[in-house]
C-alpha positions in Angstrom: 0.0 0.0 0.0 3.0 2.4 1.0 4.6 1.3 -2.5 1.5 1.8 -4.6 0.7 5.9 -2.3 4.8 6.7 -3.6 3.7 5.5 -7.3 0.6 7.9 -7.3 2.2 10.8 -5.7 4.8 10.3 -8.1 2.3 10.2 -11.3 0.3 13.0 -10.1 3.5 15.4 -9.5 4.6 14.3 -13.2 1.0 15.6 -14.3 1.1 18.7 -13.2 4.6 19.9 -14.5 3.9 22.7 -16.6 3.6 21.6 -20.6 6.7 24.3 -21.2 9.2 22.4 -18.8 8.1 18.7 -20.1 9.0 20.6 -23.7 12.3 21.3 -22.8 13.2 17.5 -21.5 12.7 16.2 -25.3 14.8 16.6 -28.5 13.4 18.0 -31.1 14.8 16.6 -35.0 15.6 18.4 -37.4 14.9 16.4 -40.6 17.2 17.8 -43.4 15.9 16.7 -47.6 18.9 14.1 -48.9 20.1 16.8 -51.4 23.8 16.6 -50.3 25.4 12.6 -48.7 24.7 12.8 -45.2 28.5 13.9 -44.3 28.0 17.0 -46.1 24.6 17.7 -44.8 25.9 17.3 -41.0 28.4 19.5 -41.3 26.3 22.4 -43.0 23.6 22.1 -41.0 25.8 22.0 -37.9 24.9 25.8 -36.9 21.6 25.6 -37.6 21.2 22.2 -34.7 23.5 25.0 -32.7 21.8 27.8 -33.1 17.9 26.1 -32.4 19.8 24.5 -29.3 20.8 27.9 -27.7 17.9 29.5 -28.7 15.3 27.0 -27.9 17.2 25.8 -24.6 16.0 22.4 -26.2 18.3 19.4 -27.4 18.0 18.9 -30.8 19.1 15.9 -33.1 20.1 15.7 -36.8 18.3 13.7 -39.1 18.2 12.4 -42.9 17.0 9.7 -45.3 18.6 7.3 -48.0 16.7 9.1 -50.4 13.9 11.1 -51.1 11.0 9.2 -51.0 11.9 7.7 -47.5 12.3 11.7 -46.7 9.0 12.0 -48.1 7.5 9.3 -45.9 9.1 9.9 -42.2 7.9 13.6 -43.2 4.3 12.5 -43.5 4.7 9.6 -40.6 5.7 12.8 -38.4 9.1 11.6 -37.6 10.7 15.1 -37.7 9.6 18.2 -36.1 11.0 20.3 -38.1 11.9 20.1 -41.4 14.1 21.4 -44.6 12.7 20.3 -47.6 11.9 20.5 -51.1 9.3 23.2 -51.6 7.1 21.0 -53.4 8.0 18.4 -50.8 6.7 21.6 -47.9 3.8 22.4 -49.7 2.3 18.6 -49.8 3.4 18.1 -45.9 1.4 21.0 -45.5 -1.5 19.8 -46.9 -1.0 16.2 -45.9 0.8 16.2 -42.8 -0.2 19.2 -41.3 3.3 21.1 -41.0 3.4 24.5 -40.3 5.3 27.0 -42.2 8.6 28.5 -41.0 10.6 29.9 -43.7 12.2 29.5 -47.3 15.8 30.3 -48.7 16.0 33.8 -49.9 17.6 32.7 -53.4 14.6 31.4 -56.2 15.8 28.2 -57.5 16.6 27.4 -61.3 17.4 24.1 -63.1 20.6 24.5 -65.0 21.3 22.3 -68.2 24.7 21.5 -68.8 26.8 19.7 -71.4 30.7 19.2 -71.9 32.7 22.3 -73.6 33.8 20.5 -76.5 30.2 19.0 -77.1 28.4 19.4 -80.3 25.3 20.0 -78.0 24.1 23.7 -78.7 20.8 24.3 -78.1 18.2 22.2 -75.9 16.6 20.7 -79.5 20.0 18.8 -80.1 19.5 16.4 -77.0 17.1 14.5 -79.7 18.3 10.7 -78.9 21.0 11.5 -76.0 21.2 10.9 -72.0 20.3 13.4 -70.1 21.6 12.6 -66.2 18.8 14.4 -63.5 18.7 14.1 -59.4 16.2 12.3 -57.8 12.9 11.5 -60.0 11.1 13.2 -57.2 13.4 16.4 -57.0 11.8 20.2 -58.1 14.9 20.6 -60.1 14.2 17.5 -62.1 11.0 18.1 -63.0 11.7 21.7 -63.9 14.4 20.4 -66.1 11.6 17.8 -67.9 9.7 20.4 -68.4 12.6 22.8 -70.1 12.8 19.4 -72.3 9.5 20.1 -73.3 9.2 23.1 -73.7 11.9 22.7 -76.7 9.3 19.6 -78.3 11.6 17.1 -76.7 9.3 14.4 -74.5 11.5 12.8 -71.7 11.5 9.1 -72.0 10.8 9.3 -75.5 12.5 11.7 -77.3 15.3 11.7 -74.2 16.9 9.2 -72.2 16.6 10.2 -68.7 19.3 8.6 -66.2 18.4 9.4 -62.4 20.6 9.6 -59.7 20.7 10.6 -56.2 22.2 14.2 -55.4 22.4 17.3 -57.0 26.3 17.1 -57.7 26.2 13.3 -59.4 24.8 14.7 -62.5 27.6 16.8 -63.2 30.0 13.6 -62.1 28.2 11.2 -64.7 28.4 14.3 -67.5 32.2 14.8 -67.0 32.7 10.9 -67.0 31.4 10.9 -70.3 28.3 8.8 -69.0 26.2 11.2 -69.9 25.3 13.7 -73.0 24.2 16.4 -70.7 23.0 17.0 -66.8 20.5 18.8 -65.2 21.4 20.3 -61.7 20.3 23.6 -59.3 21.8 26.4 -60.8 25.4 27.6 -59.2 26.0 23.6 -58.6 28.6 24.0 -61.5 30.2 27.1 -59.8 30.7 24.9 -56.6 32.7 22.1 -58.2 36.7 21.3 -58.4 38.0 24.1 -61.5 39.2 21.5 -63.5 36.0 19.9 -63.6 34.2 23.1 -64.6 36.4 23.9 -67.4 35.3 21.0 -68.9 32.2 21.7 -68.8 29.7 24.3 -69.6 25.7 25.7 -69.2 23.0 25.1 -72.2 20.2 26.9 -70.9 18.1 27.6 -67.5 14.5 26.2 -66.3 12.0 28.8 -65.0 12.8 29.7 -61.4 10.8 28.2 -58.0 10.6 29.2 -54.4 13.8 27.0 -53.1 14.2 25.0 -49.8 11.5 25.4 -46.8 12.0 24.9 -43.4 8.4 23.3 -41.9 7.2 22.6 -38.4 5.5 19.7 -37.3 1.6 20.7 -36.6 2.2 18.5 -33.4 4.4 21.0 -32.1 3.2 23.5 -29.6 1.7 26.8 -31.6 3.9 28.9 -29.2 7.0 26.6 -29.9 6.3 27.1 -33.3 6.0 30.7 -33.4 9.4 31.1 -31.0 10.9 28.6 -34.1 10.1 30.9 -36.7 10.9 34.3 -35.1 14.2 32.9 -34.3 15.0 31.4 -37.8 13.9 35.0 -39.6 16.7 36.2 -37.1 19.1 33.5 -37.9 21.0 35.5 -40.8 22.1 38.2 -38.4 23.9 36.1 -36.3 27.5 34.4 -36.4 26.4 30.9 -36.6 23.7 32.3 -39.4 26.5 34.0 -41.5 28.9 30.5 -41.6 25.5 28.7 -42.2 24.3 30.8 -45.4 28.1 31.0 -46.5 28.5 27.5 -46.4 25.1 26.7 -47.8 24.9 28.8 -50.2 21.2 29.6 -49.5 21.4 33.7 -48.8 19.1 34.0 -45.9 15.1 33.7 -45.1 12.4 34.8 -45.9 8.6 34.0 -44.5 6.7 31.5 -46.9 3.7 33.5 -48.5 0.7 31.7 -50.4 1.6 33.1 -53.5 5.1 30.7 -53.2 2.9 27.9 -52.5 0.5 28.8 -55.2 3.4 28.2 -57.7 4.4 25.1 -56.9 1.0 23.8 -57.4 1.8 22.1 -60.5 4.8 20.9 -58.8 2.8 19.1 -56.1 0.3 17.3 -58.6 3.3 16.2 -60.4 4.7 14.5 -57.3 1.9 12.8 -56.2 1.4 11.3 -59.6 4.9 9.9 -59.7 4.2 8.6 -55.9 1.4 6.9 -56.8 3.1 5.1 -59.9 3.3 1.5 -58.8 
């Protein structure tokens, strides 16, 4: 009886710590989209896990996926708690999953074609019959550059050979290998890669431009947890660990997610969920 008095006290005392405090005992993830290998992606996301820690006074954990539909379905299965994704990827976990906005990279984002220097390749019409290596099926950036394909009355799959890989950079890898008649990456990838391997190489043409990476919050979150999340992360540029972050990254800063970005990548979104329900 003395035993089971001591387990009761004991319950009811857990009960009524305040919600904030019991907040601060658990780790939030950070889910980060498999753009980058997950080396890469630790190490540039480093200040950010930093930066939510001190600011937060909350532990928080990295997190990634082998690829991007197994992003796609820890997003949906709530795994993370926050997330930086594709924006197509944000827009559906929205709708979906319930995730709440936080904010998206300052830069718009652009596909960029690219074939070898020395290629015979000079305008999008003359990949009639060639390889074209893409990111992930699922990736904004691929389907932007599909769609650059046909805008030039060239039908991927038909006209082109498409060969998918699984990061932004391995495109430009299986192009300068010769495995490859041209690539489709984000725009600037190029600029970021060894100089010899960029003299070999050089851009066709562009895709339209997209809202680029969102960072999401899990609806399951506390609304005020959420709204401390965003403030700080609109703040995150003006401070040391921001500066390395966006230098590193490449991503220029944030901005709030409006519904006009989201109302862009509608197309986007139907085009994802059509290739996800593919068998």
């Amino acid at each position: 009886m003395r035993l089971f008095s001591m387990v009761r006290c004991l319950l009811l005392l857990f009960l009524l710590v305040p919600a904030a405090v019991q907040a601060q005992q658990r780790t939030l993830v950070l889910g980060i989209l498999p753009y980058l290998n997950a080396h890469k992606l630790y190490r540039i996301y480093l200040p950010v896990k930093r930066y939510l820690e001190q600011q937060l006074q909350m532990p928080v954990s990295l997190a990634t996926a082998p690829n991007y539909r197994v992003f796609l379905q820890h997003t949906e299965r709530g795994d993370y708690d926050i997330v930086v994704t594709a924006p197509h990827f944000a827009a559906l976990a929205e709708t979906v999953a319930g995730y709440r906005r936080i904010a998206r990279a300052r830069p718009m984002l652009r596909g960029q074609l690219v074939v070898r220097a020395d290629s015979e390749i000079h305008a999008v019409e003359d990949l009639r019959g060639r390889v074209v290596a893409l990111p992930d099926r699922l990736a904004i950036v691929s389907m932007l550059g599909e769609e650059l394909l046909r805008a030039h009355g060239l039908e991927p799959g038909r006209d082109v050979r498409l060969r998918h890989t699984r990061a932004v950079r391995q495109p430009l890898l299986l192009l300068s290998r010769d495995q490859s008649d041209a690539a489709v990456t984000v725009a600037g990838t190029l600029e970021e890669m060894p100089r010899h391997l960029q003299a070999r190489l050089r851009e066709l043409a562009r895709t339209r431009a997209v809202p680029h990476l969102m960072f999401m919050a899990s609806g399951r979150l506390d609304s005020r947890l959420i709204g401390r999340i965003r403030a700080v992360m609109l703040e995150f540029d003006q401070t040391p660990l921001g500066q390395h972050f966006f230098r590193e990254s490449r991503l220029g800063g944030l901005l709030p997610i409006t519904d006009a970005d989201m109302r862009i990548l509608e197309p986007h979104v139907e085009r994802l969920i059509t290739i996800l329900r593919e068998p």
